[in-house]
C-alpha positions in Angstrom: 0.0 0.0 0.0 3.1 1.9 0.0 2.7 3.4 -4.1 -0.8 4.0 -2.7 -0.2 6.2 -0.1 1.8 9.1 -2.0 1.3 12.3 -2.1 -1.0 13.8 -5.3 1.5 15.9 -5.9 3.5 13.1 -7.3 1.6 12.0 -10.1 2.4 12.6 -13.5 0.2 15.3 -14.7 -0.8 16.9 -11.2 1.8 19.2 -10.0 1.5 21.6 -6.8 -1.5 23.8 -7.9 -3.3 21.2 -9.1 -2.8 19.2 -5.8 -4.0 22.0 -3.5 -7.3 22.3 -5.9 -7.6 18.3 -5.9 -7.1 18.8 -1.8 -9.3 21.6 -0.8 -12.1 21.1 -3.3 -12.7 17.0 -3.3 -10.7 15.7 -0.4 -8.0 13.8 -2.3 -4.4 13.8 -0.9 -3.0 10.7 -1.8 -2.9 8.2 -4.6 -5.6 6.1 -2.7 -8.2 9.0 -2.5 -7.6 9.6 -6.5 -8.6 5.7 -6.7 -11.7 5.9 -4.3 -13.1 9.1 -6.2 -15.5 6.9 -8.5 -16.9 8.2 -11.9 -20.5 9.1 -11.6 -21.2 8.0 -14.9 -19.9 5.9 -17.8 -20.7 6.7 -21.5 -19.7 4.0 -24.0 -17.6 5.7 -26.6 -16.0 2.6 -27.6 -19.1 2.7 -31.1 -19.2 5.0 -33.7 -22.5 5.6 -35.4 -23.3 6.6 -39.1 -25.7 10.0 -39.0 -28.1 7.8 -40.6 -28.4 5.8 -37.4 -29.3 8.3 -35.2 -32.7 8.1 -34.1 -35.1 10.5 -31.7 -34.2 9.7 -27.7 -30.9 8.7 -28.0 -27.8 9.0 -25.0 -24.7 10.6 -26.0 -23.3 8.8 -29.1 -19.8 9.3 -31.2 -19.7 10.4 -34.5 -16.7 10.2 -37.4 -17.0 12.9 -40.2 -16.0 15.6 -42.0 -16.9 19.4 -40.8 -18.4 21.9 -43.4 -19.8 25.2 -43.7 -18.7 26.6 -40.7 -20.6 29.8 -39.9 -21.8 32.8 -37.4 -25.3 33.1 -37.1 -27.9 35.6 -35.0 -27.2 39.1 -33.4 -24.1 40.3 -31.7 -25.4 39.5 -28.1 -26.7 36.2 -29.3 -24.5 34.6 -31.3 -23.9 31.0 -32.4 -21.4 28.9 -34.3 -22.7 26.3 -36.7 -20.9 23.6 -38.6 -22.4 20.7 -40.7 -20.9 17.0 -40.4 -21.4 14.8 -43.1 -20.0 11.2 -43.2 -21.2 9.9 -46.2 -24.3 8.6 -44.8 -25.9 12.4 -44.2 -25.6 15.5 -42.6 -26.3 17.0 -38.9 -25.9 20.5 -37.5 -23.3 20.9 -34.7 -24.1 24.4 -32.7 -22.2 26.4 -30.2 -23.5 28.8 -28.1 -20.7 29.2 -25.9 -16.7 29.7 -25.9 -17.5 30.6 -29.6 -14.0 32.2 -30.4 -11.9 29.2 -29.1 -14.3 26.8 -31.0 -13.3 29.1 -34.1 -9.4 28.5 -33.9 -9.7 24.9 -32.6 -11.9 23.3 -36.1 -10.9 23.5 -39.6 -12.9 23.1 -42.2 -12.6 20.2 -44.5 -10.8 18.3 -42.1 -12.2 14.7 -40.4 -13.2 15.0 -37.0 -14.6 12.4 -34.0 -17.6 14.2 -32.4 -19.1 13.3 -29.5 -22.6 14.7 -27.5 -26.2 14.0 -27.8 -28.5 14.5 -30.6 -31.9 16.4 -30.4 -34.4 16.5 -32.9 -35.6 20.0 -34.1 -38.1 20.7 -37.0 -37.8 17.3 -38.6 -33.8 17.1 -38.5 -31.0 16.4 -36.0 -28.2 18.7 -34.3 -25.8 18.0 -31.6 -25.6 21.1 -29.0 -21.6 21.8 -27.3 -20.4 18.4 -29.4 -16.8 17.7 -28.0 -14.2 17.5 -30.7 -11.3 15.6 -31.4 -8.2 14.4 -33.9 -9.3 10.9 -34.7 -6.1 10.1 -34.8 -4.3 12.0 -31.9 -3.4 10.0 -28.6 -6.2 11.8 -26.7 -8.8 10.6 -29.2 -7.7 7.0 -28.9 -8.1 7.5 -25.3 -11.6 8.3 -25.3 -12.2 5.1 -27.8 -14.0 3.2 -25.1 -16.7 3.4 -22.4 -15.6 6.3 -20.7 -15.9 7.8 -16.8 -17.2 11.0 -15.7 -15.9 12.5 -12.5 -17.5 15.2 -10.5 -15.6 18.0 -10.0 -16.2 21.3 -8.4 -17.4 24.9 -10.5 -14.3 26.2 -8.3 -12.0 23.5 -10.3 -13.5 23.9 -13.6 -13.2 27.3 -13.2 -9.5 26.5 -13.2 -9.5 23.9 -16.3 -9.8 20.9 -14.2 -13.0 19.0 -15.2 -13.7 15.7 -16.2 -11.6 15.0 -19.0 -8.6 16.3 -16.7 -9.5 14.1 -13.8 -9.7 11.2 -16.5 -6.1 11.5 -17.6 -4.9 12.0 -13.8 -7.0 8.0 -13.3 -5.5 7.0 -16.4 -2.1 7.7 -15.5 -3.1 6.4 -12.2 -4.8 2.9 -13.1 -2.4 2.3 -15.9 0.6 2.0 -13.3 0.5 -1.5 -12.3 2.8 -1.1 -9.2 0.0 -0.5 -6.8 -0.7 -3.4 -4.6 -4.3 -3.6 -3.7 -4.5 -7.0 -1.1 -8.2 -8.2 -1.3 -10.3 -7.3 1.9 -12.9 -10.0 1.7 -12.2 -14.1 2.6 -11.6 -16.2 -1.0 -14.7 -18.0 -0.5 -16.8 -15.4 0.4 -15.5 -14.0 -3.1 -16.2 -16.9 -5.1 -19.8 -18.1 -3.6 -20.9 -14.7 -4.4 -19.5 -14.7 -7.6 -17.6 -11.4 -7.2 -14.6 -9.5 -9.1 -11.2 -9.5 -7.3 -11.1 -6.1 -5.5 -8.2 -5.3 -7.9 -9.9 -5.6 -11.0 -12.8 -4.1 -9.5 -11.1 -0.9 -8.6 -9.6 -0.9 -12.1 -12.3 -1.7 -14.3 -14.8 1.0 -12.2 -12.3 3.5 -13.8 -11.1 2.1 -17.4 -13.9 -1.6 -17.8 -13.1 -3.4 -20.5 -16.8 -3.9 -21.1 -19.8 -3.2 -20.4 -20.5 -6.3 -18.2 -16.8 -5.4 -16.7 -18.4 -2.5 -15.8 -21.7 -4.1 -14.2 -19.3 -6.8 -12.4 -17.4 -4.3 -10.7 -20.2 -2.0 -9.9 -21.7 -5.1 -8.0 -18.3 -6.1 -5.9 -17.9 -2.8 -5.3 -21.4 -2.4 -3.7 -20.9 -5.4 -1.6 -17.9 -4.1 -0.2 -19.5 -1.0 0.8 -22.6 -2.1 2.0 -20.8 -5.6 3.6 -18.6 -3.4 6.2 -21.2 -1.2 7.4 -23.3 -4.1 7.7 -20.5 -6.1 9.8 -19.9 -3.0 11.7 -23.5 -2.7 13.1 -24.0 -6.4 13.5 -20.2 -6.8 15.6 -21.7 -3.9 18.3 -24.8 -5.7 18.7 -23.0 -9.2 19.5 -20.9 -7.4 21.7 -23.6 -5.5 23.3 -25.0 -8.4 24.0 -22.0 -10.4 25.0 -20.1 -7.4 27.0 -23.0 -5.4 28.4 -25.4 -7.6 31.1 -28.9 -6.0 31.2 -30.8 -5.2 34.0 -33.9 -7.9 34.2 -36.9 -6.6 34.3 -38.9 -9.6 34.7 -41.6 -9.1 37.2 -45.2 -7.6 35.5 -46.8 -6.3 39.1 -49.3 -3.7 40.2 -48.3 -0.7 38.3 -48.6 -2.4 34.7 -51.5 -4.4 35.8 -52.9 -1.6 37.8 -52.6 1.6 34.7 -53.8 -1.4 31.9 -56.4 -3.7 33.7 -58.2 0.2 35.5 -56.7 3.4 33.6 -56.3 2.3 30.1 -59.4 3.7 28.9 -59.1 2.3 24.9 -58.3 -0.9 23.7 -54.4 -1.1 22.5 -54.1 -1.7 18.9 -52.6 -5.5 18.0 -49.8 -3.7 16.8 -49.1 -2.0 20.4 -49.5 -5.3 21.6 -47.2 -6.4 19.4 -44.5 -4.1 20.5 -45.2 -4.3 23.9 -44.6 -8.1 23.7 -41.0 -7.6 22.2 -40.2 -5.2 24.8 -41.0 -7.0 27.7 -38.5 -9.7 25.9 -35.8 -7.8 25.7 -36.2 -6.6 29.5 -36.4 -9.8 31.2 -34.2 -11.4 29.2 -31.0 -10.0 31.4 -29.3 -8.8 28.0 -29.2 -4.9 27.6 -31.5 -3.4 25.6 -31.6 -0.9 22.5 -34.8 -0.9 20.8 -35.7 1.4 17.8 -39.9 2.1 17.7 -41.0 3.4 14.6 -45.3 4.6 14.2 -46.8 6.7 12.4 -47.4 10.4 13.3 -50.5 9.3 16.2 -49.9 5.5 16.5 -49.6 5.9 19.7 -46.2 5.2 20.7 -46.7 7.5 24.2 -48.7 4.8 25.3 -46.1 2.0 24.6 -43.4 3.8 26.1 -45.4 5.0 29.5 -46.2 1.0 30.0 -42.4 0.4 29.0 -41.7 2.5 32.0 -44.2 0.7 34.1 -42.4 -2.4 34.1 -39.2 -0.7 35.2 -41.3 0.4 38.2 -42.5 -2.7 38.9 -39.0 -4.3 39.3 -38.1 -0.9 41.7 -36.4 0.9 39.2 -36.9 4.4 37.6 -37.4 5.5 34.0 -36.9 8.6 32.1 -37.7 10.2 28.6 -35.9 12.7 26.8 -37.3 14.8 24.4 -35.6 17.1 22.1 -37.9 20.7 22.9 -39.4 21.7 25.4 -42.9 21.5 23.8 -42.6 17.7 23.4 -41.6 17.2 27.1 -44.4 19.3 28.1 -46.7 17.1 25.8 -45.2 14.1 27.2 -45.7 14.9 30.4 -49.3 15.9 30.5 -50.0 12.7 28.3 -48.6 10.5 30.9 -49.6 12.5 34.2 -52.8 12.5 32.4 -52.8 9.0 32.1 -51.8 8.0 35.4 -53.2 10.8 37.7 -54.9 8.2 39.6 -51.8 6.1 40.2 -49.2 6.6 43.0 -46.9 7.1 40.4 -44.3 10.0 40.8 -43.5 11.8 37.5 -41.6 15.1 36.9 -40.5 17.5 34.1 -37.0 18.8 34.2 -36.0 21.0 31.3 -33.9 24.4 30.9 -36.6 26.6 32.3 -37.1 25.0 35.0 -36.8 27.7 38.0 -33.8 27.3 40.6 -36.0 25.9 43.8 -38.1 23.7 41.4 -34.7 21.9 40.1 -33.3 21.5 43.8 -36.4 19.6 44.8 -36.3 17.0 41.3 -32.6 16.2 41.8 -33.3 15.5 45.3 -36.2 13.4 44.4 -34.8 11.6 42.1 -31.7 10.9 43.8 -33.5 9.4 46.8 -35.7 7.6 44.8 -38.8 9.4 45.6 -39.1 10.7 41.3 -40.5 7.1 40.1 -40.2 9.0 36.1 -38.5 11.8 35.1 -39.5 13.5 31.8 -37.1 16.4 30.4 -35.2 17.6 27.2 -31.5 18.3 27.4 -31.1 19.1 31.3 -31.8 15.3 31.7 -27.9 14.3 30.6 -26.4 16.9 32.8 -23.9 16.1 35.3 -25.9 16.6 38.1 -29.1 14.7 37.4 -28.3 11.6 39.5 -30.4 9.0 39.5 -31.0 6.0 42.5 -31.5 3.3 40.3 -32.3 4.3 36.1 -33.7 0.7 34.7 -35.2 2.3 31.7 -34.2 5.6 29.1 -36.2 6.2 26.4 -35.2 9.0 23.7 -37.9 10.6 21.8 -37.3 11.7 18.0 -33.8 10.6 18.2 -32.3 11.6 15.2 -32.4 15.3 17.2 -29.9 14.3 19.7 -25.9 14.1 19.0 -24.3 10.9 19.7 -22.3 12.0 23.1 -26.3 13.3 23.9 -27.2 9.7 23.8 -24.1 8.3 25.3 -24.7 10.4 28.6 -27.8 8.3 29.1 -25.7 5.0 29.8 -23.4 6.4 32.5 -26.8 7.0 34.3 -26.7 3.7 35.8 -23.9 1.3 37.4 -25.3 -1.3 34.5 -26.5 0.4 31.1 -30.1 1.1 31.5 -32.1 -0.1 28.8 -32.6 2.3 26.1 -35.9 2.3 24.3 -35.2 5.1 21.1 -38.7 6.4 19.2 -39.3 8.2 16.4 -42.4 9.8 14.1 -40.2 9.9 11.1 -40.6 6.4 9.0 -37.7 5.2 8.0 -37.5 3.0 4.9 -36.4 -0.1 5.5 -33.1 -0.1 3.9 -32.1 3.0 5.9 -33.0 1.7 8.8 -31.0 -1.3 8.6 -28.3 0.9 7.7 -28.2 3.5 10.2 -30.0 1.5 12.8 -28.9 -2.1 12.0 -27.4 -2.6 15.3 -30.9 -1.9 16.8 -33.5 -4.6 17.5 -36.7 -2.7 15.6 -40.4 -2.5 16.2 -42.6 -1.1 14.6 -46.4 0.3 15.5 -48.3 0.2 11.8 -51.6 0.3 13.1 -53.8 3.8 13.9 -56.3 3.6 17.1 -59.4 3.2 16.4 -61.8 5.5 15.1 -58.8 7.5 13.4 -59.8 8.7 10.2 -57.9 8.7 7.7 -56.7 12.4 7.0 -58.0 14.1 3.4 -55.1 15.4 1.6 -55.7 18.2 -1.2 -53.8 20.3 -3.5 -54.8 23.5 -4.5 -53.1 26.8 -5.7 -53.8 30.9 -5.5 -56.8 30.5 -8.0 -58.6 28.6 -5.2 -57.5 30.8 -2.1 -61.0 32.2 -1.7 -62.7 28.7 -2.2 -60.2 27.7 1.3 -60.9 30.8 2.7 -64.4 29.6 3.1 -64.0 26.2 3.5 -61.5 27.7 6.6 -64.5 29.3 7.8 -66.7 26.3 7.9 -64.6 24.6 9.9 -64.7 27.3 12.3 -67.6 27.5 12.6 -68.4 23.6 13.8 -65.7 24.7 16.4 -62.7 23.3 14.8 -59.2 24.9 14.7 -56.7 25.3 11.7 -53.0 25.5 11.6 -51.7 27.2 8.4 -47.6 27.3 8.2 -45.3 29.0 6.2 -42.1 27.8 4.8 -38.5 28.7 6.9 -35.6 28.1 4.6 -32.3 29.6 5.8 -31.5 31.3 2.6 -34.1 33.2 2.4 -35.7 33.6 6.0 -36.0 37.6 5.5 -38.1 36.6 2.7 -40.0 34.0 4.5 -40.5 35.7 7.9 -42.1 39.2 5.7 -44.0 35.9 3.5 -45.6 34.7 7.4 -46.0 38.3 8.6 -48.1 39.0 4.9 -49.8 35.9 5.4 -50.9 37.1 9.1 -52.3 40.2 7.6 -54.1 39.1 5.0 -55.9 36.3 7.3 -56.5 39.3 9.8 -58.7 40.7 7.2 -60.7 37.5 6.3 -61.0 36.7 10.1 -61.2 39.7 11.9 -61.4 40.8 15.4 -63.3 40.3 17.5 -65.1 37.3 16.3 -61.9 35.4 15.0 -58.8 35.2 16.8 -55.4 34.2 15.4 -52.1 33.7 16.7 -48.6 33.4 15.5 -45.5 31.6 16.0 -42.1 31.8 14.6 -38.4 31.3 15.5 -37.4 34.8 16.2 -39.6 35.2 19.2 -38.7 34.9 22.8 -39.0 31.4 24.4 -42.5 33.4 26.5 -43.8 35.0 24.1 -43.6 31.8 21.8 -45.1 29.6 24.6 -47.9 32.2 25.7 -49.3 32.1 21.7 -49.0 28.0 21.4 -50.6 28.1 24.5 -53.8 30.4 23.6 -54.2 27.9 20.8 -53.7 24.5 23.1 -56.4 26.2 25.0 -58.7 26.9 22.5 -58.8 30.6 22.5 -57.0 31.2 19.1 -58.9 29.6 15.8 -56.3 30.0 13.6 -52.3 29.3 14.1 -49.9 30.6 11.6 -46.3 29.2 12.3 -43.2 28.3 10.6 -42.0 25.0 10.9 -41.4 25.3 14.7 -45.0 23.1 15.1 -43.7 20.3 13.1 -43.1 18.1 16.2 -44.6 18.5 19.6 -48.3 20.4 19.1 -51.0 18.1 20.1 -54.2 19.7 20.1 -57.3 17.0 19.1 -59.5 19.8 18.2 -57.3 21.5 15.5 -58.5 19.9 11.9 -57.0 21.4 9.1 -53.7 21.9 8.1 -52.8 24.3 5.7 -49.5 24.6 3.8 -48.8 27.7 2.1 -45.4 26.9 -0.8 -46.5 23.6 -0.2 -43.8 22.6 -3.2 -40.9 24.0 -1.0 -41.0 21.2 1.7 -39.5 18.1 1.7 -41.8 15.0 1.8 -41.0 13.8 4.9 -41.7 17.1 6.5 -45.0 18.0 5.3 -46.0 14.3 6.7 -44.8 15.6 10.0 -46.8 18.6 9.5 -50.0 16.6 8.5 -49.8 14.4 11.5 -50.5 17.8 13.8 -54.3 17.5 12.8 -56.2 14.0 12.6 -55.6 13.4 16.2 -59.7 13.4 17.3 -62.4 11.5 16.0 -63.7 14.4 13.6 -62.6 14.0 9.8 -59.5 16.2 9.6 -58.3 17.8 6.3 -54.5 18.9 5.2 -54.5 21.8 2.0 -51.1 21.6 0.4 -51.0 25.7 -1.3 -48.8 25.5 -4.2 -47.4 27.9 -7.2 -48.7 27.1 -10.5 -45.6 26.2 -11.8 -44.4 22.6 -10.6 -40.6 20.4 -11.1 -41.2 17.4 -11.4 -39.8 16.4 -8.2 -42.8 18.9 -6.7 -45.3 17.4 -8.7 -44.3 13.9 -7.2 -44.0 15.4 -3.8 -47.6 16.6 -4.3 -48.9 13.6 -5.9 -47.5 11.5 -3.0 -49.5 13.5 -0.1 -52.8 13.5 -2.2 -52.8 9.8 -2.6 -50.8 8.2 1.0 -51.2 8.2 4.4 -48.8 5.9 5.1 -45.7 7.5 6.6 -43.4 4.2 5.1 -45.1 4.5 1.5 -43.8 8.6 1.5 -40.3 7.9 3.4 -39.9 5.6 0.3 -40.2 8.0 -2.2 -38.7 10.4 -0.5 -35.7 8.2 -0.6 -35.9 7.8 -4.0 -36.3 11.5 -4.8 -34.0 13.0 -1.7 -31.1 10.0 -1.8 -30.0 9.1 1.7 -27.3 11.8 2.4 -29.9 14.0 2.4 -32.9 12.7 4.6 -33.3 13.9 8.5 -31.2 12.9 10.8 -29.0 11.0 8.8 -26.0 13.4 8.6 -24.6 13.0 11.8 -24.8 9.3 11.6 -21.7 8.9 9.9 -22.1 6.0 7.9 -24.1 7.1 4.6 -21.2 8.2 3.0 -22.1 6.0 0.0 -19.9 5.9 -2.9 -21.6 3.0 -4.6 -24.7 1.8 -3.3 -28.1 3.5 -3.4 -30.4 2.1 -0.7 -33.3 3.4 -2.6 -32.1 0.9 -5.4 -29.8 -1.6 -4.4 -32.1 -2.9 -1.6 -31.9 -6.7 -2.2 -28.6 -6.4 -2.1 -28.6 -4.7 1.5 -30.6 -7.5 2.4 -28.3 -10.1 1.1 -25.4 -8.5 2.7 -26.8 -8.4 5.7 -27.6 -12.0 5.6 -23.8 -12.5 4.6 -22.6 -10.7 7.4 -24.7 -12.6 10.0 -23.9 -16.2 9.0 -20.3 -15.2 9.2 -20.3 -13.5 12.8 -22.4 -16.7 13.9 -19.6 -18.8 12.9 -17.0 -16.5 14.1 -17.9 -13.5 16.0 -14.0 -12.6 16.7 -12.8 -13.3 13.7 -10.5 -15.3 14.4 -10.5 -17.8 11.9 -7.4 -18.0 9.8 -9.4 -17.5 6.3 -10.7 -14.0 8.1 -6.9 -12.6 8.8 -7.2 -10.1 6.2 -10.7 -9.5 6.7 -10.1 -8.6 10.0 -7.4 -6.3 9.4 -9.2 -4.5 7.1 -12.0 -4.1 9.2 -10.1 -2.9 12.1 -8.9 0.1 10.2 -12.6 0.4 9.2 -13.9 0.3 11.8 -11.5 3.6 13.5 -13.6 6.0 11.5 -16.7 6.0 13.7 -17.6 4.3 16.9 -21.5 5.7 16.9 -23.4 2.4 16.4 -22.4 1.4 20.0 -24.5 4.1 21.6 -27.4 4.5 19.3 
């Protein structure tokens, strides 16, 4: 690994500008990162078509003729250059729009050219748009004579003639040095069952394949890899969590579980409740540790699940605590569950940054003697001086909130790890999940209580504002209450917050005072002030909420029934779910308006069309998948392990689940890796495994 750990610098056709560009704009210092930069894309240049083969729809395709009738057509300002190439077979029209003057000295007319780009059909005949052209017979040419890589590169780095092509020739100069030593990183066998490329060719043929099915071949070994060590990663910390960390058993069911389900539970659970439940009390008896990922649905009623999760820990004389990531959430928690079990001699307590001085003197005290049975905060739970007597059971709310060292406070709560019970709102597709939460036992709660009705989704735009207006109005008037949010986008939150404060005025005219009452909610106010206007509409006394984003998570009020989301197209999928899950939480039929421009992308049609037609929370985190990629979905930044150069969990999902498999079987038969056909697995993996330590405290 020696060649492969030089300096950029060093290679033929870098040099020291070049090298600081490669370093500061991509990441690539060595020889290694240069290999590990994939292409994006591969066109096949290795065919060259006749013009009387070209046909409507087609990719990017080579041509071999002679250039004719070069000429400047259009106005000063909007110029373009034109050239015919004919081969014999016909004639198409080449056209520049750009870099006209160095297109000028570069062609000659007369002279046989290979051209390259993609044809588009206009009036009945063909032209080709910025064509790249070449020598047929110069070295460069030749090059390009076969199915050839893309590379991303930066507009800083272009704008300093390194794009694409120069990247090319640096991986060419690279790739065609054979003194690199790549040692394979999977066993032999595991290589041959599954039928996959040496890591070698693999890493060659990614850059230069042979072939087409070279190309496909190392694709797929390449995705294995990837996917394989993330996979062995997650599964190693759950053996050894297992192994290493003894659980507190939890395996008495007494008079507070009995007591709050048998005389307080005043509905009937849902079978999928149940079904969590049973899985829960599994893992809590069973003397192992713990670490369970719920997923439900926006109102599935995963509250519940977790307050009788807590009641076992109780039973067995232990405490339990949640931790919410705002101090709305914890104050909806905690009236849920003091709500839940006011009849109960059940101590519970809300600790969170505003709690005053004296307040937060008598909760440390109570739970350090014991006295606090559950403890329900944001934040100020993981402080230093929160202390608990005995912790049996943590459970963090809308996880994907907290930092990992958040999380990792929560174990040093207890002389044994407490169990950790981790819930979120946000569906997570399934391939996501088991990649950023693989090392997590998961539930999930796909069932809504009964008597839920489903939630109406419409689109509508400006044309059909008064038609809302009144429809707003009717639901008023059966005593319903209506959020309607704006967007909040950092690059434009002047724009957005003047957007809210024009919406407020122009509802204030359609629903004046006194008879209508409205209030407002937005990041820029204080903490009170913010709190004091949620509050009038919690109560009741305001019809009409207008808020940015800040109500996504946390605002339960049954009576509100319409949500309304004005620039509908400028929210992500996953977030306007959120935002539809505020309403449809009583038993009347709740509506969600998604406010749009007229004009649509397609990805904002899709959006749009999704909504209208789902409900289901997995369905939409699907698409959004698809549409978003995982890099980009909440939460999943900070993980630390969707760095994906190959794979694509929205497409390569059978082979996540394959891997996975793979991976299992092998830690069954040797979780240490020990085995002698594992040695360089296990090296490998080792130096893998130094870049993130996150799954063991998720």
């Amino acid at each position: 690994m020696q060649f492969l750990s030089t300096q950029i610098e060093f290679l033929k056709g870098v040099g020291t500008a070049r090298a600081e560009m490669l370093k500061k704009e991509l990441g690539i210092f060595t020889f290694a990162d240069l290999l590990f930069h994939y292409p994006y894309r591969h066109i096949d240049r290795s065919q060259v078509y006749r013009i009387n083969q070209i046909m409507p729809d087609m990719p990017y395709i080579q041509l071999r003729g002679v250039i004719k009738n070069i000429r400047l057509l259009g106005q000063q300002r909007a110029q373009r250059l034109v050239a015919d190439l004919t081969d014999g077979t016909g004639r198409i029209e080449l056209v520049w729009f750009k870099g006209i003057k160095w297109i000028q000295e570069s062609i000659t007319e007369g002279k046989e050219y290979m051209v390259f780009g993609k044809p588009t059909e206009f009036n009945g005949s063909f032209n080709i748009a910025h064509p790249t052209v070449d020598d047929p017979e110069s070295a460069e040419s030749k090059m390009y004579m076969h199915i050839m890589p893309f590379y991303n590169a930066t507009e800083r780095m272009k704008a300093k003639n390194i794009d694409s092509r120069v990247i090319m020739k640096l991986t060419n100069n690279l790739v065609t040095d054979i003194r690199f030593d790549i040692t394979e990183n999977l066993p032999e066998y595991l290589v041959k069952q599954q039928n996959l490329l040496p890591r070698k060719d693999a890493l060659v043929n990614i850059h230069y394949p042979a072939n087409a099915e070279m190309l496909a071949k190392s694709q797929q070994r390449l995705k294995f890899e990837e996917l394989f060590f993330i996979q062995l990663r997650l599964l190693r910390y759950k053996i050894k969590r297992t192994q290493v960390y003894n659980g507190i058993k939890l395996d008495l069911i007494g008079d507070y579980f009995n007591t709050f389900y048998n005389n307080h539970l005043s509905f009937e659970l849902t079978n999928a409740q149940k079904r969590v439940l049973k899985e829960i009390r599994a893992n809590v008896k069973s003397g192992k540790q713990m670490n369970r990922l719920v997923q439900g649905d926006v109102g599935s009623g995963k509250t519940v699940v977790a307050l009788m999760s807590m009641l076992m820990a109780l039973d067995n004389n232990y405490q339990a605590c949640m931790m919410a990531p705002t101090e709305i959430l914890a104050h909806q928690h905690f009236a849920t569950i003091q709500g839940l079990i006011k009849d109960m001699p059940v101590k519970v307590e809300l600790l969170t940054g505003s709690t005053k001085t004296k307040k937060r003197k008598e909760i440390l005290q109570g739970i350090a003697n014991g006295d606090i049975h559950i403890l329900i905060g944001t934040h100020a739970l993981i402080e230093t001086v929160v202390q608990f007597k005995n912790l049996g059971l943590a459970i963090v709310d809308e996880q994907h909130r907290f930092g990992v060292e958040q999380r990792a406070k929560l174990w040093k709560k207890n002389t044994y790890p407490p169990h950790v019970l981790v819930m979120t709102a946000t569906p997570i597709p399934r391939t996501l999940a088991m990649t950023l939460y693989g090392d997590l036992d998961t539930s999930v709660i796909d069932e809504l209580p009964a008597g839920r009705k489903p939630i109406k989704t419409v689109h509508r735009n400006d044309a059909n504002r008064l038609a809302v207006i009144g429809f707003m109005r009717e639901e008023i008037a059966k005593g319903r209450q209506i959020y309607v949010v704006y967007p909040l986008i950092e690059e434009s939150e002047k724009m957005d917050y003047m957007n809210l404060q024009n919406g407020f005025e122009e509802l204030s005219k359609h629903f004046p005072l006194p008879k209508y009452q409205i209030a407002m909610v937005h990041g820029k106010m204080k903490p009170v002030d913010k709190d004091a206007e949620m509050m009038r509409f919690v109560r009741g006394e305001a019809h009409i909420m207008v808020a940015t984003t800040v109500i996504e998570v946390g605002v339960n009020v049954p009576n509100a029934s319409v949500m309304i989301i004005e620039s509908a197209e400028r929210f992500g999928l996953s977030q306007l779910h959120q935002l539809r899950g505020r309403v449809g939480r009583g038993a009347e039929q709740s509506f969600c308006v998604l406010m749009t421009s007229y004009k649509l992308s397609a990805d904002a049609k899709l959006r749009i069309k999704t909504m209208c037609e789902s409900n289901n929370g997995f369905e939409i985190s699907e698409v959004d998948l698809k549409l978003r990629g995982p890099g980009q979905l909440e939460g999943t930044a900070q993980s630390g392990v969707l760095d994906l150069k190959m794979a694509d969990l929205a497409k390569d999902q059978n082979l996540l689940q394959d891997v996975r498999e793979i991976a299992t079987q092998l830690l069954e038969n040797d979780p240490e890796l020990e085995s002698p056909v594992h040695q360089q697995l296990k090296q490998y993996f080792i130096n893998y495994g130094k870049t993130s330590r996150w799954g063991q405290i998720s």
